[in-house]
N, C-alpha and C positions, 0 to 999 in steps of 0.2 A: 340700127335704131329705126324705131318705125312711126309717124306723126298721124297727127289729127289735125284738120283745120277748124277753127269755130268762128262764126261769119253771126258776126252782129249789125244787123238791119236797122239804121237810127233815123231818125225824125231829120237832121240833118247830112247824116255820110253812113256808109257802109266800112266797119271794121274788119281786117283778117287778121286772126292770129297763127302762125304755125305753133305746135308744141309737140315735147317729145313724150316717152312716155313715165319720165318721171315729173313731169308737169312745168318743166322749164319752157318758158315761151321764148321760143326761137326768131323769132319774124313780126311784126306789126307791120301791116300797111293799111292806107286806107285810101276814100275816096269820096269827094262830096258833091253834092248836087242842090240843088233850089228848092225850098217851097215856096209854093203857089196860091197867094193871094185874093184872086181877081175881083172878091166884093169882101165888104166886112163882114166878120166872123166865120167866112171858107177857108181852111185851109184844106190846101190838095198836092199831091203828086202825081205826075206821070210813071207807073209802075216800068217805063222802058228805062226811067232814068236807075230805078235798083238792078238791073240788069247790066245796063251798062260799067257802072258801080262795079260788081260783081266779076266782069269778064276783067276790068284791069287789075284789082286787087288778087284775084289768084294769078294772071299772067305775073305781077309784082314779085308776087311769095314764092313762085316757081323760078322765076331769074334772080332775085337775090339769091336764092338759096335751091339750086340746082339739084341736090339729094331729093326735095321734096315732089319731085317727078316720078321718081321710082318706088318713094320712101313713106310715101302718102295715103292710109289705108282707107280714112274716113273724113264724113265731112259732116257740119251740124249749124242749124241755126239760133242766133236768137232774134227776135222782132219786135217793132212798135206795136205796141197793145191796139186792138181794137179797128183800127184803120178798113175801110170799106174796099174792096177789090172785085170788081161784077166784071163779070168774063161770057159772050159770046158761045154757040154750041161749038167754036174751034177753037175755045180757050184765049181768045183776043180781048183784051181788057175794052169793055163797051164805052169808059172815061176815065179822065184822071180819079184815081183814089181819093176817098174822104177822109182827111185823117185824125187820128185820135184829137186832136188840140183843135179841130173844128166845132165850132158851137152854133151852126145852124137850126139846129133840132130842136129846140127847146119847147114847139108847139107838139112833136110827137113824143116830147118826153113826157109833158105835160097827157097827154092822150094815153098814153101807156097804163102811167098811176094812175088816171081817173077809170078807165078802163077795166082794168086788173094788176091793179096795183102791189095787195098780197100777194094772189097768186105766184107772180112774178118775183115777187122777194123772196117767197119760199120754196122756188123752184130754182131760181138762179144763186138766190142768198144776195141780193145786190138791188138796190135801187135804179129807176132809169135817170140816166144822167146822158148828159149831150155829146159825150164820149164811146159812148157803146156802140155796138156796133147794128142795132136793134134800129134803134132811130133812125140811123143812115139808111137802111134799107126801105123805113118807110117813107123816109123823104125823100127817096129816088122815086117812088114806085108815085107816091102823089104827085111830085114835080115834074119827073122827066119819064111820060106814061110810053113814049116811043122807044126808050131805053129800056125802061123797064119790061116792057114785052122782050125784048130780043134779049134779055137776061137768063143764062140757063146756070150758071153756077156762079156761087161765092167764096173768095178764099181772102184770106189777111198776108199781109206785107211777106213776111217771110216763107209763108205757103206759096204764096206764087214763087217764091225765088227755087224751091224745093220742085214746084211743078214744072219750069223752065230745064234745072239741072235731071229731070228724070223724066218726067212726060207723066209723070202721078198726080192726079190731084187729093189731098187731104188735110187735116186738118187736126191737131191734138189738145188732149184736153186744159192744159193749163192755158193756149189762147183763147180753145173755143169756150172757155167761163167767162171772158168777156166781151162775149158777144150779147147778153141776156138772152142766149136761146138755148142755153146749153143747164140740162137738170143735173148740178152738178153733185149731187148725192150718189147718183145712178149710172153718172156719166154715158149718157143716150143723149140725143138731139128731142127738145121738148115738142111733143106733138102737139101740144094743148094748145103752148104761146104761140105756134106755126100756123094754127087754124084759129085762135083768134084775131091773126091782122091778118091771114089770109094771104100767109106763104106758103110756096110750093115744096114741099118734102126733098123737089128733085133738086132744086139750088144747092141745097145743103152737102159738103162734102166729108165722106167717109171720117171717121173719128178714129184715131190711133193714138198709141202711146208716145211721150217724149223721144226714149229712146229705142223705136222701130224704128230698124230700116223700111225707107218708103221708096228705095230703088237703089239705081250703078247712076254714075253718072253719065249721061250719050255720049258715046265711041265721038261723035262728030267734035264734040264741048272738050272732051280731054285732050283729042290732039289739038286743038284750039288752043286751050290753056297751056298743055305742054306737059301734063301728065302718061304717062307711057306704061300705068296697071290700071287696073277697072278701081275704083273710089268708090265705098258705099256710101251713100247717103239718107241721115238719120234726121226724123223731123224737126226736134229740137224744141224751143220754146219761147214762153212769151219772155219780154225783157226783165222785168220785174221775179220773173220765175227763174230764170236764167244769171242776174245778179244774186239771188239768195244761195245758189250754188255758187256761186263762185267764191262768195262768201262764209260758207262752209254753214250757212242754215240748213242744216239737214235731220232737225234732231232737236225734241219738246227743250222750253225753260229758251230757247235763243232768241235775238232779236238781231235786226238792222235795222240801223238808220242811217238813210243813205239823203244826202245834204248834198242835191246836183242845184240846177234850175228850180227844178222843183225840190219837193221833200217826201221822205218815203217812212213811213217805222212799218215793218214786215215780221209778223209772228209767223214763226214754223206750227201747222196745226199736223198734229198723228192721225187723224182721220175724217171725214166728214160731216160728223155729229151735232159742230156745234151752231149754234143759229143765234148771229149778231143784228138780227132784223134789220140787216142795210146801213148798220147804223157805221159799220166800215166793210169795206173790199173784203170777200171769200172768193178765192178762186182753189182751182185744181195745181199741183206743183208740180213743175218738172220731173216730179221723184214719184213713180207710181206709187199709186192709194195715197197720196198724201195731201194735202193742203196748206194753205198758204192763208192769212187776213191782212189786210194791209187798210192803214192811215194814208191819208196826203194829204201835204201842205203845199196849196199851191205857188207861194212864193217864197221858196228856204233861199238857197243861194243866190236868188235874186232880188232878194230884200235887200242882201248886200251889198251885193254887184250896184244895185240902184243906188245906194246911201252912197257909196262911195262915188259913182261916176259924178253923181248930184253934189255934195261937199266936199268930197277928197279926191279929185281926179288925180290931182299929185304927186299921190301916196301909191304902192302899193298894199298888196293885202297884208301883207306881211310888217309893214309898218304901220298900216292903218289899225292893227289889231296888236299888236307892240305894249301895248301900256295894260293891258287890258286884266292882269293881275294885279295893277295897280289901282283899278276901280272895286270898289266896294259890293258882295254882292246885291243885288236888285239895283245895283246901277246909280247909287243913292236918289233912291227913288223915279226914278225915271225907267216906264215902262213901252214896249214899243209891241205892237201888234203888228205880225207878216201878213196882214190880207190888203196888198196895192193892188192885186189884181182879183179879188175876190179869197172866200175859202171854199175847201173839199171838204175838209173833215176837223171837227164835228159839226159842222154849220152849213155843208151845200147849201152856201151863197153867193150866187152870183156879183151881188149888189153890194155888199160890204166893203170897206174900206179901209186902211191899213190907221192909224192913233200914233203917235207919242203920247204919253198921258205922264204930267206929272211934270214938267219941264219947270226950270228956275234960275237963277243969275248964277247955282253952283256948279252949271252943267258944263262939259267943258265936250268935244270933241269925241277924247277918249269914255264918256260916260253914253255918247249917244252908240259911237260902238257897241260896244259892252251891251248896250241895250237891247239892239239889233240883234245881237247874236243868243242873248236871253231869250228873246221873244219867239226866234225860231226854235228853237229849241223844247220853250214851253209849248208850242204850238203841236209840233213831233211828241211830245207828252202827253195832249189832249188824245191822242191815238193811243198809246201804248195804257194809259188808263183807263178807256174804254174795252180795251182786252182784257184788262186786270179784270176789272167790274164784271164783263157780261159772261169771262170764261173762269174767274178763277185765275189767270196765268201766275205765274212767280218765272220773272227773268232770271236768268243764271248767269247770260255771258249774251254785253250786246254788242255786236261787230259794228263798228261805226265805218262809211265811205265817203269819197266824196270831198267838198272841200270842207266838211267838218273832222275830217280825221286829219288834217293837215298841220294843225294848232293845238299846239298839248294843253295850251290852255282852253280852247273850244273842248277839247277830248275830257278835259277833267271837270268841266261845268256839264257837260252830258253825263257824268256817271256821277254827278249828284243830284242834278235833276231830274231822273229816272230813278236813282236810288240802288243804283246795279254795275257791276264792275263794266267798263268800255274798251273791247280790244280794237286796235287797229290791224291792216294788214300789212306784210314785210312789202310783197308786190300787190297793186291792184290792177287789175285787168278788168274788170267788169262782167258785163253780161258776156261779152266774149268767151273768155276764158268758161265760164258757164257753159258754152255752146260746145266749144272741146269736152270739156268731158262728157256732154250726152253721147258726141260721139263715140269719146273711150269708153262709157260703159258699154254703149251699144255693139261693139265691137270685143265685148267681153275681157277688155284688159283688167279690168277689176269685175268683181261678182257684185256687188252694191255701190251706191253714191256715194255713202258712206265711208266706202273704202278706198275710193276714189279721192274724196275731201283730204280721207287723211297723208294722202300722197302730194296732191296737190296745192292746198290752200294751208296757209302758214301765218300765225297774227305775231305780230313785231311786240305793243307796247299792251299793258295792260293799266287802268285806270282807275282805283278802288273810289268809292264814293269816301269823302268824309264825313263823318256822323254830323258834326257841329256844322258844314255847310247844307246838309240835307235837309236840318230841321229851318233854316232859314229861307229855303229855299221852296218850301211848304208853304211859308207863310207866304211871301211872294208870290208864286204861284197861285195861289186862292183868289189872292187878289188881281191876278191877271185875268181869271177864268171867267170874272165879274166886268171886264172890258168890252166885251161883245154885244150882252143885252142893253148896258148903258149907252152904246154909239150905234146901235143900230138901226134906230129911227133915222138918227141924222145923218149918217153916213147915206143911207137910201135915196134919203129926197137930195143931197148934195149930187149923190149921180143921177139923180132921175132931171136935174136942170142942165147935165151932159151929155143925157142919152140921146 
């Protein structure tokens, strides 16, 4: 039997999966490390710490499991989106990484839209936002002019881990869409938005497919690790790209909704035609010529996580969400909006703040639940009806992950308020598993992704909408939608006496 490893590169730890080749995942290891602080609104990493990351989780996989020495053909990534990595002419990381969940930028995001604002939408498909990888580059280049000279190339989180293991540097199209420099129709590096802020063509590195091999891994790294045949190594993708494989979005009419920290609803697109004026996420997929749009909510799972630490420390989740068939839906009136820390989508606002609306002596514990989990929910909605709207779409089948797929009762309030059947999966592995199979394609054990999915990804439960909850859920909904413009005065000035 012959494996693949898939190495997911996360905001907090570095995952390894081993898997064979009928898609059983043989091995999990992992490994975590710190982020970095040092003022409000910087988040950073030391790129030595994915590295190190990296050298113990495969020594891991190769000692637990001894065959994967010899047995080991390929290797792949998946990565945090967006994240900043500026590297020296010997490829030495000039500073800690910027990473995606830093929000320094907001004067160059600002700058961008007044600038070239269109342009920029209709070249990336994406608005500037404090997450890209655009902005970090300007804010280096203004803040740190000493750095920014001795800057010769830029790569993202798991690029450098790919440059480390091969001595290559590049870069493929489903991360480099969010970077806003990548014309993602044409998949070329945009010369236009390069020469209007007045970067150098030479930073930018080489653009390849997902699943190209981008090298072997160094003779010096294998005996290191402890492998004893040459390992090809395939570029892989971003995490968001990398979870919708894994979740077998490979194919028009699908969806995920994926309910971590944050919140995800991800439409599989067949080609790059369509244009949602920024008004959600287009990138490039994992799956050449393919595309991907994606919602987010930036407070799904930790809406919860908050409600509960806040009134139910007690409890767990599992009893804290217990009754929650036993509430009525819309919560008997009690509505709750996820934005405690702002929203993404459809409202990139910063400033916004999360409501209960509707609160009364009948409300009990279980109704504020119930709420919570509504209110995400309608939230991951707001996305998925914005595709409806601006593409046409018709859902056919949405893979739910995450910890909304953990509660059949979450699972069955998602396929009525979406209005489309909700499969779960039997195993979830994540983007991980995602990162295996770019390998295995690339390595040609299957001829398409597609055929790859139907080997590998398997869904357990299926969850049909009911008619009679759908239509009540409509209603509800409408009047959640009306929550935002009504609180959003007040929500602003109450942070602007915090800010």
């Amino acid at each position: 039997m012959s494996y693949v490893i898939g190495i997911d590169l996360g905001t907090s730890s570095l995952k390894g999966l081993l898997v064979d080749k009928e898609g059983n995942v043989l091995i999990t290891k992992s490994s975590e490390y710190e982020l970095l602080t040092p003022q409000p609104k910087f988040s950073e990493q030391n790129p030595n710490v994915w590295i190190e990351a990296l050298d113990i989780v495969l020594k891991e996989i190769i000692e637990a499991f001894p065959e994967a020495a010899s047995k080991t053909e390929g290797i792949s990534f998946s990565g945090q989106m967006h994240s900043l990595v500026l590297l020296d002419e010997n490829g030495a990381p000039l500073r800690n990484a910027i990473l995606w969940n830093d929000v320094r930028t907001s004067k160059q995001c600002q700058n961008i839209m007044d600038k070239a604002g269109q342009e920029v939408i209709h070249i990336t498909k994406n608005k500037a936002l404090e997450g890209f990888t655009l902005p970090k580059l300007l804010w280096v280049k203004e803040n740190e002019p000493t750095i920014w000279e001795h800057a010769k190339h830029f790569l993202l989180p798991k690029d450098y881990l790919g440059f480390y293991l091969t001595g290559n540097k590049q870069m493929e199209y489903s991360d480099a869409a969010g970077t806003l420099l990548l014309n993602v129709e044409e998949k070329v590096w945009s010369e236009s938005i390069a020469e209007l802020f007045e970067l150098p063509l030479s930073i930018f590195p080489k653009l390849v497919e997902s699943s190209e091999q981008i090298g072997i891994i160094k003779k010096e790294l294998a005996e290191k690790f402890g492998f004893t045949t040459d390992i090809a190594v395939f570029s892989g993708g971003a995490d968001n790209a990398c979870a919708a494989v894994g979740a077998g979005i490979v194919e028009e009419g699908m969806g995920l909704a994926s309910i971590g920290t944050s919140g995800v609803f991800l439409s599989y697109e067949p080609d790059g035609q369509q244009d949602y004026e920024g008004k959600v996420h287009y990138f490039n997929h994992a799956i050449k010529n393919s595309f991907y749009s994606m919602g987010v909510t930036l407070s799904a799972g930790y809406s919860l996580n908050w409600f509960k630490n806040t009134f139910a420390a007690d409890k767990s989740y599992d009893q804290l969400l217990s009754n929650m068939d036993n509430v009525a839906i819309g919560s008997d009136g009690l509505l709750f909006t996820p934005y405690i820390m702002g929203e993404r989508t459809p409202y990139t606002d910063s400033q916004i703040r999360g409501s209960f609306i509707g609160m009364d002596t009948r409300h009990t514990l279980d109704n504020f639940a119930r709420a919570v989990v509504e209110g995400i929910t309608f939230s991951l909605n707001d996305s998925k009806i914005l595709m409806e709207e601006n593409a046409n779409k018709q859902f056919t089948r949405i893979v739910s992950v995450g910890g909304g797929a953990k509660n059949s009762d979450w699972l069955q309030i998602q396929a009525d308020v979406f209005n489309a059947p909700v499969v779960n999966l039997t195993v979830e592995q994540g983007p991980g598993l995602g990162a295996a199979m770019i390998a295995a394609v690339g390595l040609s054990w299957f001829p398409t992704m597609n055929e790859c999915v139907d080997k590998f990804v398997h869904y357990k439960e299926e969850f049909l909408p009911n008619p009679e909850n759908v239509k009540k859920y409509k209603k509800v909904y409408e009047i959640y939608k009306g929550v935002y413009a009504a609180t959003k005065e007040t929500t602003h000035k109450l942070h602007a006496l915090n800010d």
